[in-house]
mmCIF file of the N, C-alpha and C atoms, coordinates in Angstrom:
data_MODEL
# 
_entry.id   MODEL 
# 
loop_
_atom_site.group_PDB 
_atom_site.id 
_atom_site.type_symbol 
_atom_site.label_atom_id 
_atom_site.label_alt_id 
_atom_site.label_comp_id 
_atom_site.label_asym_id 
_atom_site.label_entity_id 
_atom_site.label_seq_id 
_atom_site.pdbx_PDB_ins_code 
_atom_site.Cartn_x 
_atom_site.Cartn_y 
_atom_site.Cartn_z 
_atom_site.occupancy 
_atom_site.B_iso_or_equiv 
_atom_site.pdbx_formal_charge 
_atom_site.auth_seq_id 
_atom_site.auth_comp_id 
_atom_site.auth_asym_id 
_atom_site.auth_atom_id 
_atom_site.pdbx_PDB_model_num 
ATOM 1   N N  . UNK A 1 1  ? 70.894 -4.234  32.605 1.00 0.00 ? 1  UNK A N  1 
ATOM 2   C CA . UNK A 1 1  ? 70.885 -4.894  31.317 1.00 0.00 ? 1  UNK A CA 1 
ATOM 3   C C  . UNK A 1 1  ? 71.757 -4.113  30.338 1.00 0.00 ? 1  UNK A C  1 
ATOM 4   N N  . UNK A 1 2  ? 72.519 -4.844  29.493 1.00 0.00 ? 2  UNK A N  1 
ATOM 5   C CA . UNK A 1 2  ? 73.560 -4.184  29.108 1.00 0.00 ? 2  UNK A CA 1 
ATOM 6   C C  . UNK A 1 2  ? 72.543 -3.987  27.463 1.00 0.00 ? 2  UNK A C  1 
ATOM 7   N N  . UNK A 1 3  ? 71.920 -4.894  27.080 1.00 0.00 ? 3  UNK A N  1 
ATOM 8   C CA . UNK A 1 3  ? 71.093 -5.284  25.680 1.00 0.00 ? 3  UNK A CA 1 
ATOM 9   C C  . UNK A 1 3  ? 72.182 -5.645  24.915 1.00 0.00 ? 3  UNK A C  1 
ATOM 10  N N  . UNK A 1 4  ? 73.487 -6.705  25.278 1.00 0.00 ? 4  UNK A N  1 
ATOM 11  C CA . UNK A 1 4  ? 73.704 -7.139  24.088 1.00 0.00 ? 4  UNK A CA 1 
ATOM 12  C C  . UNK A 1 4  ? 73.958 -8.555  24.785 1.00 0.00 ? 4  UNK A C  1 
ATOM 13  N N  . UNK A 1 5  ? 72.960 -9.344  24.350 1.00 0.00 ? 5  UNK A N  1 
ATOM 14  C CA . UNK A 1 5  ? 73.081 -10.784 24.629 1.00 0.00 ? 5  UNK A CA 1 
ATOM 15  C C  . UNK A 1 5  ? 73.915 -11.574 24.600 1.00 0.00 ? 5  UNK A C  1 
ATOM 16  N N  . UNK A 1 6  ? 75.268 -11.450 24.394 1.00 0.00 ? 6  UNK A N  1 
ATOM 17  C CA . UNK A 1 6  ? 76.572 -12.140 24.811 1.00 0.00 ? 6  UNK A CA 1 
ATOM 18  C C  . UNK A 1 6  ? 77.113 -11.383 26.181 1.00 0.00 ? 6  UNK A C  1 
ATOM 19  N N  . UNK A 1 7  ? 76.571 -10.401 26.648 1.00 0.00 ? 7  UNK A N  1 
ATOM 20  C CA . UNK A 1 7  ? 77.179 -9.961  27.660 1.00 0.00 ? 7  UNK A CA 1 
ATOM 21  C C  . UNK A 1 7  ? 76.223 -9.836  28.600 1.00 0.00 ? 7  UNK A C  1 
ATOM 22  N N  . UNK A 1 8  ? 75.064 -9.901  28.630 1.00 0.00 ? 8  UNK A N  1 
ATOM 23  C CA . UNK A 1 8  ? 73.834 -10.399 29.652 1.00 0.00 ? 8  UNK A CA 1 
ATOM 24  C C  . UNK A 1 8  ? 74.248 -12.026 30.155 1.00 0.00 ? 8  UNK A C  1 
ATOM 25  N N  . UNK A 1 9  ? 74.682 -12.565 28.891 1.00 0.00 ? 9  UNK A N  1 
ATOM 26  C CA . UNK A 1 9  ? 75.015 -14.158 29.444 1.00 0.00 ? 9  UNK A CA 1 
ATOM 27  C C  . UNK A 1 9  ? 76.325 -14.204 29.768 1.00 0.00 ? 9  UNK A C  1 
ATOM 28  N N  . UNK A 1 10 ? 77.239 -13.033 29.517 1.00 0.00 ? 10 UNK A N  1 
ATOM 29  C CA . UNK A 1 10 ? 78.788 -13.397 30.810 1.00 0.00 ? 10 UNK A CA 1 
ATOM 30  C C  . UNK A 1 10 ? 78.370 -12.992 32.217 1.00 0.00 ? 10 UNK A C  1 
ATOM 31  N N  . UNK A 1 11 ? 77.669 -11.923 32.649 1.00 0.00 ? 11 UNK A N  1 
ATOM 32  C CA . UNK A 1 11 ? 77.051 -10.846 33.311 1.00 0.00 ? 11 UNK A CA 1 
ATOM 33  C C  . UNK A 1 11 ? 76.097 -11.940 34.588 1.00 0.00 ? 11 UNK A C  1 
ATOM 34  N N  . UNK A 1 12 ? 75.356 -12.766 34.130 1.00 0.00 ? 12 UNK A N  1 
ATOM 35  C CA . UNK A 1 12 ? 74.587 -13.848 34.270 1.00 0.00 ? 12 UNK A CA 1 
ATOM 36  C C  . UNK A 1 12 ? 75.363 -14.826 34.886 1.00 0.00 ? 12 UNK A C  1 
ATOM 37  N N  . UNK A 1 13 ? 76.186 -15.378 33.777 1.00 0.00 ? 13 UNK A N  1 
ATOM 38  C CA . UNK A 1 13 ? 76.883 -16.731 34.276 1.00 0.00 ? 13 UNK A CA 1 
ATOM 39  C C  . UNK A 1 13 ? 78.206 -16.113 35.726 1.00 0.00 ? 13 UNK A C  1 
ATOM 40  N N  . UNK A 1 14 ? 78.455 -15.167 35.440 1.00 0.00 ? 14 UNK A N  1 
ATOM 41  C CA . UNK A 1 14 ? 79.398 -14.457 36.866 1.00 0.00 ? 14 UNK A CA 1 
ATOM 42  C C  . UNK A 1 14 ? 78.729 -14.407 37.692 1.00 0.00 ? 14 UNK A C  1 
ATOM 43  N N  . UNK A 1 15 ? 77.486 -13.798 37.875 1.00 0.00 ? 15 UNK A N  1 
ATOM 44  C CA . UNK A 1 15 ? 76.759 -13.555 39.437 1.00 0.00 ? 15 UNK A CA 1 
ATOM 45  C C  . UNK A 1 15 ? 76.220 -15.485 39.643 1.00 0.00 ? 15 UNK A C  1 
ATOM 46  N N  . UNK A 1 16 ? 76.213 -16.002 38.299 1.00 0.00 ? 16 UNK A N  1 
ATOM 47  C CA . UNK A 1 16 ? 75.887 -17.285 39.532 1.00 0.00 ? 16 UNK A CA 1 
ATOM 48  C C  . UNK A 1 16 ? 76.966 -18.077 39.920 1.00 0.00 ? 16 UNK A C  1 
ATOM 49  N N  . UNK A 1 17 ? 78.214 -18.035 39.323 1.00 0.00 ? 17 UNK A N  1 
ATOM 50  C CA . UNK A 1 17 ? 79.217 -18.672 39.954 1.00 0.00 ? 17 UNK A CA 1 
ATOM 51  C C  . UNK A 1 17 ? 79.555 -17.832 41.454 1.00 0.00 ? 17 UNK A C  1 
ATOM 52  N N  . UNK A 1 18 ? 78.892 -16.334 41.298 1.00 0.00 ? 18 UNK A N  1 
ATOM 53  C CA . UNK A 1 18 ? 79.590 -16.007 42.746 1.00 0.00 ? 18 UNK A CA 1 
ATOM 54  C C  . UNK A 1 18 ? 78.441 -16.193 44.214 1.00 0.00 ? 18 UNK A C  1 
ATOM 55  N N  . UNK A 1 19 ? 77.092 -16.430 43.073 1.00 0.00 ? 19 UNK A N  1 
ATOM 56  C CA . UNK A 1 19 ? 76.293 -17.245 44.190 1.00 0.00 ? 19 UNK A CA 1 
ATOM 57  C C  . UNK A 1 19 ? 76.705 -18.210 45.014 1.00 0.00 ? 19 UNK A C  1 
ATOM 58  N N  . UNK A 1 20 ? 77.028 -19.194 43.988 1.00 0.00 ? 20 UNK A N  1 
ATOM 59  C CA . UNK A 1 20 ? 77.373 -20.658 44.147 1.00 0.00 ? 20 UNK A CA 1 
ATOM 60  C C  . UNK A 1 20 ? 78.721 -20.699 45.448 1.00 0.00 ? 20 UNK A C  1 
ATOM 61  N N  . UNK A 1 21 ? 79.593 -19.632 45.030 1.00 0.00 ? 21 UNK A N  1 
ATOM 62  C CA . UNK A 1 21 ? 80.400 -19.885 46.299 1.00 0.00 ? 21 UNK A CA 1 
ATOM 63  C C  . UNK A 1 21 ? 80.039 -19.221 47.553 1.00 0.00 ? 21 UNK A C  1 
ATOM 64  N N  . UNK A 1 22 ? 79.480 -18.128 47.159 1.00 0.00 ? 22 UNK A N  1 
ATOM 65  C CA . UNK A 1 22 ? 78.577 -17.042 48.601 1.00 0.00 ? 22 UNK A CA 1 
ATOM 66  C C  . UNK A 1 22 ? 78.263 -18.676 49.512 1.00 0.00 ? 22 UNK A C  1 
ATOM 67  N N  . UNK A 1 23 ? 77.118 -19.673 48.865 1.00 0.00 ? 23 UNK A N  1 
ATOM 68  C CA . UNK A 1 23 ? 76.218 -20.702 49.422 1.00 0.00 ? 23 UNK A CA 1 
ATOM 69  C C  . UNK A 1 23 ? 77.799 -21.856 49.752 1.00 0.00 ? 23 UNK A C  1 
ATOM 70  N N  . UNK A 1 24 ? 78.583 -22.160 49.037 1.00 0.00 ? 24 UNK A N  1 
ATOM 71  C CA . UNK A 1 24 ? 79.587 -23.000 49.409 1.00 0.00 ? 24 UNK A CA 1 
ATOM 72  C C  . UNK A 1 24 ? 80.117 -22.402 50.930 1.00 0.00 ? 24 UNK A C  1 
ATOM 73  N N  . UNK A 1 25 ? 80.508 -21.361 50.979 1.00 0.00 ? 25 UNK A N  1 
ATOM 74  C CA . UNK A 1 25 ? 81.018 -20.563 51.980 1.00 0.00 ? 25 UNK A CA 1 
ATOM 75  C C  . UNK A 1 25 ? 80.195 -20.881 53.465 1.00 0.00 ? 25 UNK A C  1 
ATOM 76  N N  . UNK A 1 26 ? 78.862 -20.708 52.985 1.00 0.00 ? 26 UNK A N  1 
ATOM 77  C CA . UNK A 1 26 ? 78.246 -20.585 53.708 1.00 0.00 ? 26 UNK A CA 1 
ATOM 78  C C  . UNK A 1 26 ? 77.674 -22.064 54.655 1.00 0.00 ? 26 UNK A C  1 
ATOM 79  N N  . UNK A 1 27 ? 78.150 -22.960 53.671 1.00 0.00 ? 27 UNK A N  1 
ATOM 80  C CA . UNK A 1 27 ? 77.889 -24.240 54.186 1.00 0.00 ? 27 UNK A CA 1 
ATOM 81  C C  . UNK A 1 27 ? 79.749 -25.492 54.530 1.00 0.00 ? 27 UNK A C  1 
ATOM 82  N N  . UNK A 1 28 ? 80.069 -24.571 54.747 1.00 0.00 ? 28 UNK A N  1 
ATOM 83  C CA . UNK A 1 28 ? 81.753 -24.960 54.929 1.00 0.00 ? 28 UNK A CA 1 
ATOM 84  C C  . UNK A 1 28 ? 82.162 -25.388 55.809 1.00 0.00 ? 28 UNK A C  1 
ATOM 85  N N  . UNK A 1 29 ? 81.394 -24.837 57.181 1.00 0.00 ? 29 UNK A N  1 
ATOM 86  C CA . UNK A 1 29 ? 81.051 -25.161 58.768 1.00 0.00 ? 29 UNK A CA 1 
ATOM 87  C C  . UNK A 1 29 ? 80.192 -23.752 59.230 1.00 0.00 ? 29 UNK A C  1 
ATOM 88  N N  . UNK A 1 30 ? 78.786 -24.728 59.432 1.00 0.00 ? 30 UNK A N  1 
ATOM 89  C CA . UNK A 1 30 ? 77.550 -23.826 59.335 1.00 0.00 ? 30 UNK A CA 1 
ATOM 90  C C  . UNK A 1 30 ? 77.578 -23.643 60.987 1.00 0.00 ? 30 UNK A C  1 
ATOM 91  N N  . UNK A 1 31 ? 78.475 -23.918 61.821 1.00 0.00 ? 31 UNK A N  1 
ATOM 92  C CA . UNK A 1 31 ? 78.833 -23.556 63.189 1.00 0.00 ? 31 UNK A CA 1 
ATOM 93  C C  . UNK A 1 31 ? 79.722 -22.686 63.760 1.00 0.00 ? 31 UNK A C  1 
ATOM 94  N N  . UNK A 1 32 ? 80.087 -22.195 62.405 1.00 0.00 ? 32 UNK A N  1 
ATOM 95  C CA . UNK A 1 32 ? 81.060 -20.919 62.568 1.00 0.00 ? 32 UNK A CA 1 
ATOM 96  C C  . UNK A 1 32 ? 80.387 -19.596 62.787 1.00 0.00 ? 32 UNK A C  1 
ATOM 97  N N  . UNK A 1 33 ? 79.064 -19.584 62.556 1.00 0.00 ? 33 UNK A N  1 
ATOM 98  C CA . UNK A 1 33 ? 78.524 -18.713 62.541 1.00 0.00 ? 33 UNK A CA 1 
ATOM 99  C C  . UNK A 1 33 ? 76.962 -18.676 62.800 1.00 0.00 ? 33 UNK A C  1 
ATOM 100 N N  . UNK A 1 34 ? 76.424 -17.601 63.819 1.00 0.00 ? 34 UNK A N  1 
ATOM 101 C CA . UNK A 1 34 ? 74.884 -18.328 64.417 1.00 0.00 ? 34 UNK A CA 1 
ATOM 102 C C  . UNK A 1 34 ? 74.119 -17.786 63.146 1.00 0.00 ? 34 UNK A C  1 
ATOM 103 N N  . UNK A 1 35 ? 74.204 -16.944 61.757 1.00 0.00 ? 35 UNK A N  1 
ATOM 104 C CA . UNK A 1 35 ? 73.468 -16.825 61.236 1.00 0.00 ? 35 UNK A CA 1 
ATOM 105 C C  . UNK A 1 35 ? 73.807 -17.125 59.607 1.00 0.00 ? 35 UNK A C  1 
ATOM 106 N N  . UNK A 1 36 ? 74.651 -18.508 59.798 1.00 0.00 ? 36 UNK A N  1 
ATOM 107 C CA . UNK A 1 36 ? 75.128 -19.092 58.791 1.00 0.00 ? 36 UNK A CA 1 
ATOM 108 C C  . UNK A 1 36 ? 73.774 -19.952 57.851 1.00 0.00 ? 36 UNK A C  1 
ATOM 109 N N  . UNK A 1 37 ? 72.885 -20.485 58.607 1.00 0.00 ? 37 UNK A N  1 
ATOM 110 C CA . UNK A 1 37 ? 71.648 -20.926 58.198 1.00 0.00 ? 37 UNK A CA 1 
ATOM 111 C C  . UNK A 1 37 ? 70.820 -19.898 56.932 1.00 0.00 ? 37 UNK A C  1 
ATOM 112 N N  . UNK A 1 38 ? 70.842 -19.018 57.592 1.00 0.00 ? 38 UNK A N  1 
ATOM 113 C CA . UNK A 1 38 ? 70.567 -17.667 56.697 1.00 0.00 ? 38 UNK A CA 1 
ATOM 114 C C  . UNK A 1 38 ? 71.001 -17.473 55.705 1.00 0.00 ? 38 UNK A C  1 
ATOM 115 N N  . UNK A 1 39 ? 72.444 -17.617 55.670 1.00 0.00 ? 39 UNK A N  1 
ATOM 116 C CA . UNK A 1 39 ? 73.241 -16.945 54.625 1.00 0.00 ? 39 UNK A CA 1 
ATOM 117 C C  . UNK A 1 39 ? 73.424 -17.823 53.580 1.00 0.00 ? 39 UNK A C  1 
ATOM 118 N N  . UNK A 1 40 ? 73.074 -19.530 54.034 1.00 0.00 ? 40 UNK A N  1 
ATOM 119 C CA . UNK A 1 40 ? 73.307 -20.496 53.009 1.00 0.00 ? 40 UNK A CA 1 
ATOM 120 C C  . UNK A 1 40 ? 71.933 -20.359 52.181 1.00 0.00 ? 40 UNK A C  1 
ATOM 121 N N  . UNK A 1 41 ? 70.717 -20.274 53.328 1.00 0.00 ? 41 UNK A N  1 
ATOM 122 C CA . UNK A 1 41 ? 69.101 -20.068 52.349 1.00 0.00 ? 41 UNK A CA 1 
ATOM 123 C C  . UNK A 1 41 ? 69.531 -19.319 51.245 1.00 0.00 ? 41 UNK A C  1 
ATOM 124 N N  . UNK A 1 42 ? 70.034 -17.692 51.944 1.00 0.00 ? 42 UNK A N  1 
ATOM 125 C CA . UNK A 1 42 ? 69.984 -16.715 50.900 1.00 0.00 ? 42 UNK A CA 1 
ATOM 126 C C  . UNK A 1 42 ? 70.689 -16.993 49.905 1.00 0.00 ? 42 UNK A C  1 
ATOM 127 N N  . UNK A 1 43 ? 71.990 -17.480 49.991 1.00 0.00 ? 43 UNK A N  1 
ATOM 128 C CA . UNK A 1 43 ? 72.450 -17.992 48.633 1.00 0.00 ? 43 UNK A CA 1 
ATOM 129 C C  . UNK A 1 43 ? 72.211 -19.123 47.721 1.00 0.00 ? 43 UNK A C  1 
ATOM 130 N N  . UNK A 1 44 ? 71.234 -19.830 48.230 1.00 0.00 ? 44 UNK A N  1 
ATOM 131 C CA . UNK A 1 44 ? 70.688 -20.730 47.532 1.00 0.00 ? 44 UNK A CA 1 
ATOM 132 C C  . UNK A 1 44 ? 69.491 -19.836 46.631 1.00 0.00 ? 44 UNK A C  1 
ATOM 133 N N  . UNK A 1 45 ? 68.622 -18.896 47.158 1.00 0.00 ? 45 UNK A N  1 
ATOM 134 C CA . UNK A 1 45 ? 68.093 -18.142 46.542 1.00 0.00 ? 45 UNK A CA 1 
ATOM 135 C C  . UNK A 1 45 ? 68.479 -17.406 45.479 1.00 0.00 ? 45 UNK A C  1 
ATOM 136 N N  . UNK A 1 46 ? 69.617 -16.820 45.627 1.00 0.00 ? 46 UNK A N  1 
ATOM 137 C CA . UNK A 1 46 ? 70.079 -16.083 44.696 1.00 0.00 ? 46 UNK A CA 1 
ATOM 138 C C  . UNK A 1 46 ? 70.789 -17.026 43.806 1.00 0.00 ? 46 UNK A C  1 
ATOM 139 N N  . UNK A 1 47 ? 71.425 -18.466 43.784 1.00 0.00 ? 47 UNK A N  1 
ATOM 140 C CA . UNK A 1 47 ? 71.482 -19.040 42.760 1.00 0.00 ? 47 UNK A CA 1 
ATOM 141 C C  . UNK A 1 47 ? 70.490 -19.890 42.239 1.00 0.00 ? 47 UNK A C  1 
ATOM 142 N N  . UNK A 1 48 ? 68.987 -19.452 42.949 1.00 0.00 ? 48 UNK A N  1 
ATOM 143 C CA . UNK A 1 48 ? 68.295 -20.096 41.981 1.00 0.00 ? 48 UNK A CA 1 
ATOM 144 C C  . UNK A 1 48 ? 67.675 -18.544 40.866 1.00 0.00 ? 48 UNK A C  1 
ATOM 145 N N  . UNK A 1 49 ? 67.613 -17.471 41.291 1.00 0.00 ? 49 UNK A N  1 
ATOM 146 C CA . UNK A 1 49 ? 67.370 -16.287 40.176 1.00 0.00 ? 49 UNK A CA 1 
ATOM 147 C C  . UNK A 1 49 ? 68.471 -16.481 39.202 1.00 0.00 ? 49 UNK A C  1 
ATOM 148 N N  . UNK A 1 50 ? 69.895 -15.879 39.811 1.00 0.00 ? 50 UNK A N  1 
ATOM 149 C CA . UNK A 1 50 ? 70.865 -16.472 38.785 1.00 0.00 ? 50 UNK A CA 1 
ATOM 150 C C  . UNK A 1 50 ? 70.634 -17.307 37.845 1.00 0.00 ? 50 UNK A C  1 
ATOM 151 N N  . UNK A 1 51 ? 70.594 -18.519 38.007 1.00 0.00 ? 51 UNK A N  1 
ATOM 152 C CA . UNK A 1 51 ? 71.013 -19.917 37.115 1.00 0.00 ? 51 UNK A CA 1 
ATOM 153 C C  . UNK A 1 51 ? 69.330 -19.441 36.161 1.00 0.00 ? 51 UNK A C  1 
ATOM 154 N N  . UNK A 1 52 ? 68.195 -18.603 36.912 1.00 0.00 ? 52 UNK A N  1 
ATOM 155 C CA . UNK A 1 52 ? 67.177 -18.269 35.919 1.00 0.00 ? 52 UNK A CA 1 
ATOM 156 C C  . UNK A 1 52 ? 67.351 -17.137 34.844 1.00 0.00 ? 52 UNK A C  1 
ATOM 157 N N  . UNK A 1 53 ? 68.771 -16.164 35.305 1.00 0.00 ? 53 UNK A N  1 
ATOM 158 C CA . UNK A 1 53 ? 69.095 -15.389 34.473 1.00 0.00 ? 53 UNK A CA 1 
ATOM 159 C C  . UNK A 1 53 ? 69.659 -15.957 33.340 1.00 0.00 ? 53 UNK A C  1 
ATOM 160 N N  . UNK A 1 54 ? 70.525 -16.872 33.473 1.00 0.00 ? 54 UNK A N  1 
ATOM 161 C CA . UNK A 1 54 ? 71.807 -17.549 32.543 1.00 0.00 ? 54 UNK A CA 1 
ATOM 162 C C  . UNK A 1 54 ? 70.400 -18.281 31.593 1.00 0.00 ? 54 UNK A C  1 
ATOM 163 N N  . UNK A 1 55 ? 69.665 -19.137 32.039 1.00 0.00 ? 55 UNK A N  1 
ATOM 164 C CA . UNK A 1 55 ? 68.592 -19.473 31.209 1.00 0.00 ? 55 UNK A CA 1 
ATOM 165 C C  . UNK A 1 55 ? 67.702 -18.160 30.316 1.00 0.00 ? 55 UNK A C  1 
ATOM 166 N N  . UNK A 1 56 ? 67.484 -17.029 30.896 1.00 0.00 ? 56 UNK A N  1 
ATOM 167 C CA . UNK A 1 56 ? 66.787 -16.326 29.975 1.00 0.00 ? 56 UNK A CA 1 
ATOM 168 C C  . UNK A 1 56 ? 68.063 -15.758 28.615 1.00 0.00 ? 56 UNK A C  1 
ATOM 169 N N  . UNK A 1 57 ? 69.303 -15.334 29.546 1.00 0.00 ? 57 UNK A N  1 
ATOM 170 C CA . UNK A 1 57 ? 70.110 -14.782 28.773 1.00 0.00 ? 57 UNK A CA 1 
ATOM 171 C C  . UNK A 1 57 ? 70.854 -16.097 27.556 1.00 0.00 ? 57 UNK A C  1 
ATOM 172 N N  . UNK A 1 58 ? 70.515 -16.939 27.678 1.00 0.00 ? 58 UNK A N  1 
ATOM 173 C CA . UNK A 1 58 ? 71.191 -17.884 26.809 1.00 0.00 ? 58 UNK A CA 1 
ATOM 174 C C  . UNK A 1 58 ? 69.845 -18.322 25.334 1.00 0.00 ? 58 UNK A C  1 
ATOM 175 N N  . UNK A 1 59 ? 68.911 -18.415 26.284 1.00 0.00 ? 59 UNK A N  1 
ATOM 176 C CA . UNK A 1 59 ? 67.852 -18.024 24.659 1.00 0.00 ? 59 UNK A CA 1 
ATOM 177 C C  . UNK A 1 59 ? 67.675 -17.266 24.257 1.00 0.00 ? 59 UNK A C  1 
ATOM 178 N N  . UNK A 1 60 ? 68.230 -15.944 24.718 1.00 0.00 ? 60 UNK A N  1 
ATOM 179 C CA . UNK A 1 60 ? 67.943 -15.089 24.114 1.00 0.00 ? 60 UNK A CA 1 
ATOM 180 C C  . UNK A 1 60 ? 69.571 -14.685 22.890 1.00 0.00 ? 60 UNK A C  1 
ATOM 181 N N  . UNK A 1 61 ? 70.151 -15.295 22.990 1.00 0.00 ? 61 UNK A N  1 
ATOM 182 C CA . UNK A 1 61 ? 71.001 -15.723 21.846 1.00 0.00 ? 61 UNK A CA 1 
ATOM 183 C C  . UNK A 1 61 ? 71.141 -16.647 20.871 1.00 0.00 ? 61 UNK A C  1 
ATOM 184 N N  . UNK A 1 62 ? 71.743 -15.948 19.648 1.00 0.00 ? 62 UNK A N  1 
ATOM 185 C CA . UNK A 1 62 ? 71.738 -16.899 18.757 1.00 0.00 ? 62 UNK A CA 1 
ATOM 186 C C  . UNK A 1 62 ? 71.843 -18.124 18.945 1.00 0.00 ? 62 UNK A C  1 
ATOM 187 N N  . UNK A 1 63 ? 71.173 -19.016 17.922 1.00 0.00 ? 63 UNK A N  1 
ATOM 188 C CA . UNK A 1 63 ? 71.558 -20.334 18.147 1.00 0.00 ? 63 UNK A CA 1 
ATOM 189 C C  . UNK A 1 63 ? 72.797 -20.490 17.914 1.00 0.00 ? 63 UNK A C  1 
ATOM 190 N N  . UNK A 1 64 ? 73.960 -19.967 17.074 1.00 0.00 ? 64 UNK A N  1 
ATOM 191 C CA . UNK A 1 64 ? 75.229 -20.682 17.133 1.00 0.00 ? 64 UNK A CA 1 
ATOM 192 C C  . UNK A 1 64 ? 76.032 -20.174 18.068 1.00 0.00 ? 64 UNK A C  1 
ATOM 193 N N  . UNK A 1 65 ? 75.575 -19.199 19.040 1.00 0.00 ? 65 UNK A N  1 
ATOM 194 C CA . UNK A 1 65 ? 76.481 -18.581 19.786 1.00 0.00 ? 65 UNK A CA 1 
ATOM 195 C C  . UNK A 1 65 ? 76.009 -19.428 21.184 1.00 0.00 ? 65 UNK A C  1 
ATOM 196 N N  . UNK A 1 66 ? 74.970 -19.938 21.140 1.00 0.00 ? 66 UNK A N  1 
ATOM 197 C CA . UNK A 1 66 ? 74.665 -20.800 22.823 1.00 0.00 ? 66 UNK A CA 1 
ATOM 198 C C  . UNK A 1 66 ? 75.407 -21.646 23.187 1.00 0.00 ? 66 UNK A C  1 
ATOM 199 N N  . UNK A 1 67 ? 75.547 -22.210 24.485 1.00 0.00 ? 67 UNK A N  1 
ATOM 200 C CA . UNK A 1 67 ? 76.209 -22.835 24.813 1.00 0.00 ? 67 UNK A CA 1 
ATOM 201 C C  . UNK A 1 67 ? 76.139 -24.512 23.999 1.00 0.00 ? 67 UNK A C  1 
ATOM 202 N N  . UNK A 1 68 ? 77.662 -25.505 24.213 1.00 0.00 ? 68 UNK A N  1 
ATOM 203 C CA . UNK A 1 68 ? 77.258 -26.486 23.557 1.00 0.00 ? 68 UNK A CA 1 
ATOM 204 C C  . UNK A 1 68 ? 76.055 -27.397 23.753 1.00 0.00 ? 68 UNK A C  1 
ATOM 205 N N  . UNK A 1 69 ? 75.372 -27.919 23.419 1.00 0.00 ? 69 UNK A N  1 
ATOM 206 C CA . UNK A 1 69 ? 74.378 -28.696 24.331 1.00 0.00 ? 69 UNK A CA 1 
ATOM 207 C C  . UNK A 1 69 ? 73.153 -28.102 24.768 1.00 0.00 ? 69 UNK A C  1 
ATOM 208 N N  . UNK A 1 70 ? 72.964 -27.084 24.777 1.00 0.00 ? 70 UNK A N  1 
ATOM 209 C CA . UNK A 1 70 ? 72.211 -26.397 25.202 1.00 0.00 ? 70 UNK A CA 1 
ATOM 210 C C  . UNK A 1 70 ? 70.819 -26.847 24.933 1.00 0.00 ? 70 UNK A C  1 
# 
């Protein structure tokens, strides 16, 4: 934790985009590999903590600094 809430939520939003492709990767041709099953779970796991980080780290910022829509 860095404690400054614009950089918990870049910090955040990076590890889940690199989830997201870890699990893309992993489901690309899940016959390339006998423990590709695995590796897609696990990255589905870790982008579901992720995408729970980007949620804590985004309320925990100002309201005019959150994302649009938010």
């Amino acid at each position: 934790m860095t404690g400054d809430p614009m950089g918990e939520y870049s910090i955040a939003r990076d590890e889940l985009a690199h989830a997201a492709v870890a699990y893309l990767r992993a489901m690309i041709d899940p016959r390339e590999h006998p423990h590709s099953a695995a590796a897609a779970e696990y990255a589905q796991e870790q982008m579901r903590l992720a995408a729970r980080r980007v949620t804590r780290a985004v309320v925990a910022l100002p309201v005019d600094r959150q994302p649009v829509g938010w």
